[in-house]
Biopython code that builds the backbone (N, CA, C, O; Angstrom):
import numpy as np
from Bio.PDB.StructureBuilder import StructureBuilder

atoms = [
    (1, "UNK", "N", (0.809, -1.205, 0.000)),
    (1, "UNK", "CA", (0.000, 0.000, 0.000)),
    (1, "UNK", "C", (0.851, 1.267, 0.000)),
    (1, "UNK", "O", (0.464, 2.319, -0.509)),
    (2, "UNK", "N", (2.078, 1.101, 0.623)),
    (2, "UNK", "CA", (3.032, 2.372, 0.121)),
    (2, "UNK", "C", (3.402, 3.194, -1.102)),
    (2, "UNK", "O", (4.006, 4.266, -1.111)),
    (3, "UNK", "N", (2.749, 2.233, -2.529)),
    (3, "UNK", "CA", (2.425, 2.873, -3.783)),
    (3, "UNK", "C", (1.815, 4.114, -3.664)),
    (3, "UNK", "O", (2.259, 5.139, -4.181)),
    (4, "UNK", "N", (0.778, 4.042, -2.974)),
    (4, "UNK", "CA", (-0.253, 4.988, -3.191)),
    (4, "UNK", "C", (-0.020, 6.407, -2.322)),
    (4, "UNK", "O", (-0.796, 7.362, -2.285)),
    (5, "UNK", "N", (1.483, 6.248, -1.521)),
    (5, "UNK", "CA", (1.858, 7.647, -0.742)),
    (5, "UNK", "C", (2.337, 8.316, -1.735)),
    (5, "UNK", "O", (2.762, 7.627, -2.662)),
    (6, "UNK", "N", (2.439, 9.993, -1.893)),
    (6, "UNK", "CA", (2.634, 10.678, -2.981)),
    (6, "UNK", "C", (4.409, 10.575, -3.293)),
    (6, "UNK", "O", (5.004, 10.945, -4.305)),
    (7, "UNK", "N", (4.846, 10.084, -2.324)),
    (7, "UNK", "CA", (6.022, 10.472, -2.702)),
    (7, "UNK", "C", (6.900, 8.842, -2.374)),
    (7, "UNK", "O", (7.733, 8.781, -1.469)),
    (8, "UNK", "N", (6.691, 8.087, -2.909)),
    (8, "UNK", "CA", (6.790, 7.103, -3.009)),
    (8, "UNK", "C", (8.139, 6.898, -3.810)),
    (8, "UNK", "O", (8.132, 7.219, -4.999)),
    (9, "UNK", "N", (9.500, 6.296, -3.149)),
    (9, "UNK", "CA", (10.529, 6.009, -4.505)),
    (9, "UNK", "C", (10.973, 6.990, -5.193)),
    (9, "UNK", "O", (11.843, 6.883, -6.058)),
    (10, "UNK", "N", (10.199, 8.419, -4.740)),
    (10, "UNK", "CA", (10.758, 9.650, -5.283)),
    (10, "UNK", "C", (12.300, 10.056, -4.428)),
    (10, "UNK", "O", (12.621, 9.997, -3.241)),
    (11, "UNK", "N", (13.042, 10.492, -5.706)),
    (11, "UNK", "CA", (14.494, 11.172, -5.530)),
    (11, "UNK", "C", (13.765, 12.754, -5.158)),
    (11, "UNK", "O", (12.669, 13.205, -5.492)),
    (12, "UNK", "N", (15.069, 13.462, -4.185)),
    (12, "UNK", "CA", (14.851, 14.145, -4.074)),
    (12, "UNK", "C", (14.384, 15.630, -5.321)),
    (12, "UNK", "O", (13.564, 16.548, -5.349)),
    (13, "UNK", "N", (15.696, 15.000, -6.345)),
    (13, "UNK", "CA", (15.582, 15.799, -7.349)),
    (13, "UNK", "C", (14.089, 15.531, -8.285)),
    (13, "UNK", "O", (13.729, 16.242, -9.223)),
    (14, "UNK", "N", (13.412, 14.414, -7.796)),
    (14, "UNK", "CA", (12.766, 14.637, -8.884)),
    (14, "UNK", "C", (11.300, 15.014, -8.000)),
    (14, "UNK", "O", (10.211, 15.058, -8.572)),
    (15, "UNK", "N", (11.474, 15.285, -6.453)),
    (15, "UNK", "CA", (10.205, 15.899, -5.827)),
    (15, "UNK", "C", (10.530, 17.404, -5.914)),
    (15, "UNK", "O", (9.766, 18.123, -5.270)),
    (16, "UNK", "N", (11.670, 18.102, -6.693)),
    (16, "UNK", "CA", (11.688, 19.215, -6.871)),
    (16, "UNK", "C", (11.260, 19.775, -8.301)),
    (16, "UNK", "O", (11.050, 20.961, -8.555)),
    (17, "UNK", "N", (11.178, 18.815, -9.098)),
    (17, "UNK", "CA", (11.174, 19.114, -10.771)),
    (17, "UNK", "C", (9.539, 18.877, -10.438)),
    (17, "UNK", "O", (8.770, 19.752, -10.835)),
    (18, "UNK", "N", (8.942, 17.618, -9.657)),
    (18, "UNK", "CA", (7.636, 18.053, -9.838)),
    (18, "UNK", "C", (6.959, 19.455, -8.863)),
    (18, "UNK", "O", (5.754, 19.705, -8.876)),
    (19, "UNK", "N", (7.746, 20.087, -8.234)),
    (19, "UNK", "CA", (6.967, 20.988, -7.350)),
    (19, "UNK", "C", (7.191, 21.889, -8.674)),
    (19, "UNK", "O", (6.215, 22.067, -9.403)),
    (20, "UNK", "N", (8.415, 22.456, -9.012)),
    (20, "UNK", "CA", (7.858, 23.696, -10.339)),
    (20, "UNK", "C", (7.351, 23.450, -11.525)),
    (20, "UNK", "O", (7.129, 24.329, -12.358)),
    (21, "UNK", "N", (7.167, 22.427, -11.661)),
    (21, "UNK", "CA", (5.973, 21.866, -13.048)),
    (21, "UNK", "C", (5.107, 22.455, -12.581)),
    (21, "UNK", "O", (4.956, 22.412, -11.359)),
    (22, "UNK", "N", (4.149, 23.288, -13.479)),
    (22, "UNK", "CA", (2.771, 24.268, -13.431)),
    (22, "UNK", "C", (1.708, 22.966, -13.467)),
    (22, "UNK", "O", (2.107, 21.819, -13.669)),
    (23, "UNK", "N", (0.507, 23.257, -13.275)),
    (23, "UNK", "CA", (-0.077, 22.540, -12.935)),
    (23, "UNK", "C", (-0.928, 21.997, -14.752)),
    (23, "UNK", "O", (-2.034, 22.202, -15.251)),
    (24, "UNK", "N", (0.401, 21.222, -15.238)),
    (24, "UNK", "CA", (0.351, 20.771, -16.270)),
    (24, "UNK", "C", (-0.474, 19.341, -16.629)),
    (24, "UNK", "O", (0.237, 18.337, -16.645)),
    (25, "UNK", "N", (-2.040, 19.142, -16.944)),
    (25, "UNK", "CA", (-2.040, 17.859, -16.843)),
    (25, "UNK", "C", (-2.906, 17.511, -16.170)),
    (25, "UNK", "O", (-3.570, 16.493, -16.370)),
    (26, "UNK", "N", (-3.127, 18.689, -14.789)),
    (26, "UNK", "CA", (-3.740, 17.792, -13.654)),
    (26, "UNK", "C", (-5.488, 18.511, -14.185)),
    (26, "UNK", "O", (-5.907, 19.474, -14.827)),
    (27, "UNK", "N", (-5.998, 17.434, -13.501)),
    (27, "UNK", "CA", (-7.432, 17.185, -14.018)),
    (27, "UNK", "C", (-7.963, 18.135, -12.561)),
    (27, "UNK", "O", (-7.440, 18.015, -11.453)),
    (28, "UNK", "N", (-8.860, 18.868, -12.818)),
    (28, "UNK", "CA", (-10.044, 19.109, -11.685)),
    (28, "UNK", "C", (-10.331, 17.836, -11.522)),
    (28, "UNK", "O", (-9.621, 17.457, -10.590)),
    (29, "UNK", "N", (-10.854, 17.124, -11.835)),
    (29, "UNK", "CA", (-11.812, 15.623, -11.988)),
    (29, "UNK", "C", (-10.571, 14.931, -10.744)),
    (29, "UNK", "O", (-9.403, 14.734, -11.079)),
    (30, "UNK", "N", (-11.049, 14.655, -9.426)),
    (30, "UNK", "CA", (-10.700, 14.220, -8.101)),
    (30, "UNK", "C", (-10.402, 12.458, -8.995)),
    (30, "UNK", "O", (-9.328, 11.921, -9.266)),
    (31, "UNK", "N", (-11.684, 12.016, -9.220)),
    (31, "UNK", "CA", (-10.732, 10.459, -9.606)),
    (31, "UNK", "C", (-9.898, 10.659, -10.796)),
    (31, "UNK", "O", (-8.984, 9.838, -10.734)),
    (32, "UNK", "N", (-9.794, 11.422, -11.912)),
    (32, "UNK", "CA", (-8.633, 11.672, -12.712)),
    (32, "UNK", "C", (-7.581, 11.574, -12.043)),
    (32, "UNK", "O", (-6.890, 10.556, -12.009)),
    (33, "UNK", "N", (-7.265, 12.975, -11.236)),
    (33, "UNK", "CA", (-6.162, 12.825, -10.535)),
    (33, "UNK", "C", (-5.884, 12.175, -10.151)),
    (33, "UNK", "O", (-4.968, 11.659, -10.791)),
    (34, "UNK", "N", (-6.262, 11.349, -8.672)),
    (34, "UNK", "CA", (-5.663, 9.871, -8.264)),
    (34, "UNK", "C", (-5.875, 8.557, -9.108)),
    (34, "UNK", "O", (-5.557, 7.468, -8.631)),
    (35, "UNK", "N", (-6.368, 8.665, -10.251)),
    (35, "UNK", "CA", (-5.724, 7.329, -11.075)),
    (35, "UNK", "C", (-4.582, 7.754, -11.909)),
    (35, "UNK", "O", (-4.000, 6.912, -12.594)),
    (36, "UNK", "N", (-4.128, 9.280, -11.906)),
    (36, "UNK", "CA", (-2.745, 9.632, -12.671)),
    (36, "UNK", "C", (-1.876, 9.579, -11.185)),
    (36, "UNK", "O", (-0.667, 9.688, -11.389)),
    (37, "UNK", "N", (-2.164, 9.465, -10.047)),
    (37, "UNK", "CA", (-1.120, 9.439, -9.166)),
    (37, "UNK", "C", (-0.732, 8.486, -8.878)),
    (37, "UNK", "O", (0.395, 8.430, -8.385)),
    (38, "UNK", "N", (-1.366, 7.535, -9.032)),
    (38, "UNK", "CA", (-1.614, 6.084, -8.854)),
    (38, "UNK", "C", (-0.583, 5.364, -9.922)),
    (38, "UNK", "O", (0.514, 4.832, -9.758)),
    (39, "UNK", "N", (-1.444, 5.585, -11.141)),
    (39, "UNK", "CA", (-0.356, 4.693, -12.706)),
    (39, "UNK", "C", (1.061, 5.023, -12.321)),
    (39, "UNK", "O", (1.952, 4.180, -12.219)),
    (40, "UNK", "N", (1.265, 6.889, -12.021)),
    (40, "UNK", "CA", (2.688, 7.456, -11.650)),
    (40, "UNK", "C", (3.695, 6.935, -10.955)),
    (40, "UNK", "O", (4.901, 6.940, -11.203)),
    (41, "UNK", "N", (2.642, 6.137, -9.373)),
    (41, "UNK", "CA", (3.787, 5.369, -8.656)),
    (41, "UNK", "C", (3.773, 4.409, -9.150)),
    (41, "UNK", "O", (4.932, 4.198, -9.506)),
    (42, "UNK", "N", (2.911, 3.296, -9.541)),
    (42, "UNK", "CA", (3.063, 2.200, -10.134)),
    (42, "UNK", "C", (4.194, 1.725, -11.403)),
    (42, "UNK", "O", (4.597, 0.635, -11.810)),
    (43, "UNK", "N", (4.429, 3.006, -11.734)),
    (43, "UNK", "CA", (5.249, 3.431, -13.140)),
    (43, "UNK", "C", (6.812, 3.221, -12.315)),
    (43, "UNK", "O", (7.617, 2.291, -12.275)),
    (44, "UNK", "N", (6.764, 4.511, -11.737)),
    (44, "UNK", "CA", (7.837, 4.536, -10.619)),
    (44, "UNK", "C", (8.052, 3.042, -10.100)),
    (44, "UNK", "O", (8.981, 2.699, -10.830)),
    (45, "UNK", "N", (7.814, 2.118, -9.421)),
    (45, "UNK", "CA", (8.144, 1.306, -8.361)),
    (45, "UNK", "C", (8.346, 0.246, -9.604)),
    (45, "UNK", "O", (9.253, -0.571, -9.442)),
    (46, "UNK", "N", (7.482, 0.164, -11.009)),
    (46, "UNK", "CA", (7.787, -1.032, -11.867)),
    (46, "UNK", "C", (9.452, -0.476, -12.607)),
    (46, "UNK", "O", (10.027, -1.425, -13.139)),
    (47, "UNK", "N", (10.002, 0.473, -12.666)),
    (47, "UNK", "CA", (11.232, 1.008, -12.922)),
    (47, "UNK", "C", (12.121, 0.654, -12.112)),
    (47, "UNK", "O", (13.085, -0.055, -12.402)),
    (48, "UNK", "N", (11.875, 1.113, -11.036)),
    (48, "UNK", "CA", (12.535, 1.046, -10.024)),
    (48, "UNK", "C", (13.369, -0.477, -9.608)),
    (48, "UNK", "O", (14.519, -0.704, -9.231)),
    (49, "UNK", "N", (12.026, -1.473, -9.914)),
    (49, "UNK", "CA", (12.549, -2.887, -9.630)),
    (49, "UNK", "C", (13.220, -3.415, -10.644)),
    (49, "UNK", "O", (14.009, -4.360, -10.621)),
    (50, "UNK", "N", (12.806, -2.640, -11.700)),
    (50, "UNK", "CA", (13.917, -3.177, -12.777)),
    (50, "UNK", "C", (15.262, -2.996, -12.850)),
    (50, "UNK", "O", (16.131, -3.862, -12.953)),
    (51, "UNK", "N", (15.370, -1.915, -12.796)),
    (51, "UNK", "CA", (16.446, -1.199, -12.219)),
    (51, "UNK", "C", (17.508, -2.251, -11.155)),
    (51, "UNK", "O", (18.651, -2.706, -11.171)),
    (52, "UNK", "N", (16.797, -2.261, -10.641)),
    (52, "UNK", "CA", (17.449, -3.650, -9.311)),
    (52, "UNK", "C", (17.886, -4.796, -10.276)),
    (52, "UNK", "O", (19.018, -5.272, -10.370)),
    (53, "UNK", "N", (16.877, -5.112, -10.907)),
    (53, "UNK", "CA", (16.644, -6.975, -11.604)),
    (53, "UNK", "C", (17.280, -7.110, -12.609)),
    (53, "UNK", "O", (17.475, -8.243, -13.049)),
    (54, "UNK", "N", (17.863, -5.791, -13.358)),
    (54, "UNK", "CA", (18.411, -6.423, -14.647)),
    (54, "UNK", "C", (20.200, -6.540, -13.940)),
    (54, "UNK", "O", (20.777, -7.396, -14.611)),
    (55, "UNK", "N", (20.999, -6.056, -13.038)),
    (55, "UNK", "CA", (22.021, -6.103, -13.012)),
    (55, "UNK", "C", (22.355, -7.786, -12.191)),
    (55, "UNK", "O", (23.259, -8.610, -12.334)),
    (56, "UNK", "N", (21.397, -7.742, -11.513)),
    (56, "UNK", "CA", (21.038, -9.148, -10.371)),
    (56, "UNK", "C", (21.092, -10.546, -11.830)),
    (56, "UNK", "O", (21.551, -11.687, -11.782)),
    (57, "UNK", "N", (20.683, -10.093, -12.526)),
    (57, "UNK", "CA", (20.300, -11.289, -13.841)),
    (57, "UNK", "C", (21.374, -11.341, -14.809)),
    (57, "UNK", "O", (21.580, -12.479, -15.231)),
    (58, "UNK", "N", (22.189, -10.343, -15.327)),
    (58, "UNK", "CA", (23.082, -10.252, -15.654)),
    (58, "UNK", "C", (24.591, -11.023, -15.480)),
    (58, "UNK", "O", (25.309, -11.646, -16.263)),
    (59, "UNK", "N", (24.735, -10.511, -13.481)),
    (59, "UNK", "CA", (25.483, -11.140, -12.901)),
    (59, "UNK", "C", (25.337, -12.502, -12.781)),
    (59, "UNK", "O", (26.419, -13.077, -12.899)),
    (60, "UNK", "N", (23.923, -13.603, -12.492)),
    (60, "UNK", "CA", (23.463, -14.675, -12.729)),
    (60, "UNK", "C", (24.098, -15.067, -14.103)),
    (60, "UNK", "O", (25.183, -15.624, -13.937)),
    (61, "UNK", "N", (23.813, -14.965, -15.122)),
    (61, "UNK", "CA", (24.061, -15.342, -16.582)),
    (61, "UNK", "C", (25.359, -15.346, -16.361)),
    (61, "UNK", "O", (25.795, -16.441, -16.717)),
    (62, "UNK", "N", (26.336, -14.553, -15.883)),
    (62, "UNK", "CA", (27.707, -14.376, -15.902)),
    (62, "UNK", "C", (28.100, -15.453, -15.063)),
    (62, "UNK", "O", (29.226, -15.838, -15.375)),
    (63, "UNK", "N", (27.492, -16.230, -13.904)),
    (63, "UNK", "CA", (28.153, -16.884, -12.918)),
    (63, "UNK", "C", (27.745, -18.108, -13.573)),
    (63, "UNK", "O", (28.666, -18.920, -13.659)),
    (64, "UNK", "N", (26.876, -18.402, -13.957)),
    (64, "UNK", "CA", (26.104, -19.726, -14.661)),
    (64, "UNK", "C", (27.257, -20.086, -15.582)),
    (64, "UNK", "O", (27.828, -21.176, -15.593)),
    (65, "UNK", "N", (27.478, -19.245, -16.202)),
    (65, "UNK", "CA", (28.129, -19.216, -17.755)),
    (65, "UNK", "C", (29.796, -19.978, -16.836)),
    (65, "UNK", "O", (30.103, -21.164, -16.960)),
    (66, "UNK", "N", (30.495, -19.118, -16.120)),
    (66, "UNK", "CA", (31.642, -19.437, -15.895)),
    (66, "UNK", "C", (31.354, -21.089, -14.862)),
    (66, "UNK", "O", (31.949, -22.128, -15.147)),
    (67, "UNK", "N", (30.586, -21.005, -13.971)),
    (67, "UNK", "CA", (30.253, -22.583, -13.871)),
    (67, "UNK", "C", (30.413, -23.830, -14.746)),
    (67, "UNK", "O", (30.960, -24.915, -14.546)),
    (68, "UNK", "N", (29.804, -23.349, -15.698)),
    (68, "UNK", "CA", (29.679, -24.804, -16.632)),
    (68, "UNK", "C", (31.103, -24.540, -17.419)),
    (68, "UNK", "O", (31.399, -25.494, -18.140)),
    (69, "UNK", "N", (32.130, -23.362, -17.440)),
    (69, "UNK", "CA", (33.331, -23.984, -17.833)),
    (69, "UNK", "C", (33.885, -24.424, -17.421)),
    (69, "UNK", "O", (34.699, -25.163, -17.974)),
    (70, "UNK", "N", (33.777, -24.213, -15.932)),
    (70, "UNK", "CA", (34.930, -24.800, -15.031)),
    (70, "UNK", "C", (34.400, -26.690, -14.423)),
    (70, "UNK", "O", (35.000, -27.555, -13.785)),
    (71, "UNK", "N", (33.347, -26.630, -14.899)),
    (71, "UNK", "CA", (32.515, -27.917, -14.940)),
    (71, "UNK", "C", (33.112, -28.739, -16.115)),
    (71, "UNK", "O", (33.397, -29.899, -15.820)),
    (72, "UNK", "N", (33.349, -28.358, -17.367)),
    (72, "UNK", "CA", (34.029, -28.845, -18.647)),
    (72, "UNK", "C", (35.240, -28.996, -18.471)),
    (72, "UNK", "O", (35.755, -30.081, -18.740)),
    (73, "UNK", "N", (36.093, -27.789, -17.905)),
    (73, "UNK", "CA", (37.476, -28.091, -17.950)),
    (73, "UNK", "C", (38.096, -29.043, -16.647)),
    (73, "UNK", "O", (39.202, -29.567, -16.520)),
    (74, "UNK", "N", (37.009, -29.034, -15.827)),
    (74, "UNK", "CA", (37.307, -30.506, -14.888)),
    (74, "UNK", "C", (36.864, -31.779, -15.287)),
    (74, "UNK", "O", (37.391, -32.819, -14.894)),
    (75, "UNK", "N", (35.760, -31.717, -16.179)),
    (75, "UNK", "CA", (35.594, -32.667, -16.723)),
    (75, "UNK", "C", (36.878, -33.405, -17.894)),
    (75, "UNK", "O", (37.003, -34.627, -17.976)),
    (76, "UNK", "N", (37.787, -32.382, -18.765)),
    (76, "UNK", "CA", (38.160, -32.503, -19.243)),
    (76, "UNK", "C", (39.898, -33.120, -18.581)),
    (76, "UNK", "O", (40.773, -33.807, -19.108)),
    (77, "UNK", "N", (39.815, -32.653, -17.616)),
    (77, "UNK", "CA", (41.114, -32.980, -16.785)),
    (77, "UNK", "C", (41.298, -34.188, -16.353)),
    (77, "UNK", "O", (42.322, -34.864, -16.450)),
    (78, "UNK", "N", (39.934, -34.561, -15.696)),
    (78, "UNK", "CA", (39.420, -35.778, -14.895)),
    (78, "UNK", "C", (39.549, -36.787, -16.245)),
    (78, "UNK", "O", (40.252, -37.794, -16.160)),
    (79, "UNK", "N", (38.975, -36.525, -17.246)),
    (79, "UNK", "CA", (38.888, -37.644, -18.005)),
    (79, "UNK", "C", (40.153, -38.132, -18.623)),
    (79, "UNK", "O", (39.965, -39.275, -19.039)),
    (80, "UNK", "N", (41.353, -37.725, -18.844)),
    (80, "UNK", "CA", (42.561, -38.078, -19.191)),
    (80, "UNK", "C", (43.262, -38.783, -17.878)),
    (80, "UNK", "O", (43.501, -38.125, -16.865)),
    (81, "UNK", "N", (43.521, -39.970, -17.975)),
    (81, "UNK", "CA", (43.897, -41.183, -17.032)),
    (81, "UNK", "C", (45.260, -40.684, -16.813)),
    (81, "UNK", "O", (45.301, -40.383, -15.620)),
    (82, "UNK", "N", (46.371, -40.447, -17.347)),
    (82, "UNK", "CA", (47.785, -40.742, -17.780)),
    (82, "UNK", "C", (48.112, -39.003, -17.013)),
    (82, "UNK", "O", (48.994, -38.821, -16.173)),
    (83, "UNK", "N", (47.281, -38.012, -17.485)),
    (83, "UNK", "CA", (47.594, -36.692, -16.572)),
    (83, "UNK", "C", (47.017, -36.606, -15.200)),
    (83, "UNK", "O", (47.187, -35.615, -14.489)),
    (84, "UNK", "N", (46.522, -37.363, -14.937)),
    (84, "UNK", "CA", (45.875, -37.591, -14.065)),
    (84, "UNK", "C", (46.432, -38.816, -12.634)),
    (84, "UNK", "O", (46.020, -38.938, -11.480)),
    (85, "UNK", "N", (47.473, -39.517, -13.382)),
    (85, "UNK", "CA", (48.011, -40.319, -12.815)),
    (85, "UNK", "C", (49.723, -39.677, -12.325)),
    (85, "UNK", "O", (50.400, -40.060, -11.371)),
    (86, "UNK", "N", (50.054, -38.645, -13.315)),
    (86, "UNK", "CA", (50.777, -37.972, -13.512)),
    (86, "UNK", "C", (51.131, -36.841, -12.223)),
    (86, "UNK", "O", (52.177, -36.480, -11.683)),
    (87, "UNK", "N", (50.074, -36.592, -12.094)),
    (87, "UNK", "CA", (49.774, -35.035, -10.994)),
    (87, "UNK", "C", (49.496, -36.299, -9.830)),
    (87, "UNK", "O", (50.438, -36.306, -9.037)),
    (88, "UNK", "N", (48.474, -37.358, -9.510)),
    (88, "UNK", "CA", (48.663, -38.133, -8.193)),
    (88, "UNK", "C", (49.668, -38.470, -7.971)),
    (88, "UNK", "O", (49.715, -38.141, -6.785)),
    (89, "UNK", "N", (50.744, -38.970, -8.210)),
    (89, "UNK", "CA", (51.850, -39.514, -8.091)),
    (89, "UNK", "C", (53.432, -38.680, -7.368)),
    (89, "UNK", "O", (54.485, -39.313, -7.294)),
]
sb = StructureBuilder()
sb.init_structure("model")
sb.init_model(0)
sb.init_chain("A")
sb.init_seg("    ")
for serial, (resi, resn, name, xyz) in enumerate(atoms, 1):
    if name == "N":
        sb.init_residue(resn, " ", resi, " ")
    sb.init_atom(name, np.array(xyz, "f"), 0.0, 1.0, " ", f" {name:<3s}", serial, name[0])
structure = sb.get_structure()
């Protein structure tokens, strides 16, 4: 329910860019307004998490990726008998 506080996820800079915006937009019409304040945070907080999720997924793909080489190149180590007998010894 914290969506729906006006200042929700807002930077400071950008609760200042909306205070001198003229009153561009805004509806007399009481439910106009709060379904544009509403979409606004919803807009905001679906950014916001992205923001978070794409670097989190990124780093995933990156750790996955180096896993399965180091999964191959042990596989590849392990499977040669003679280097392997080589390094135990």
């Amino acid at each position: 329910m914290r969506y729906l506080h006006n200042d929700f996820g807002l930077t400071e800079k950008e609760k200042e860019k909306d205070k001198k915006k003229p009153n561009e937009g805004k509806s007399k019409d009481p439910l106009i307004y709060e379904l544009r304040k509403r979409i606004d945070s919803y807009h905001r907080l679906v950014v916001r998490n992205l923001r978070d999720l794409v670097p989190k997924q990124i780093f995933n793909f990156l750790i996955i990726k180096c896993l399965k080489e180091l999964e191959f190149e042990a596989f590849q180590f392990t499977s040669d008998v003679n280097k392997l007998k080589d390094l135990l010894n």
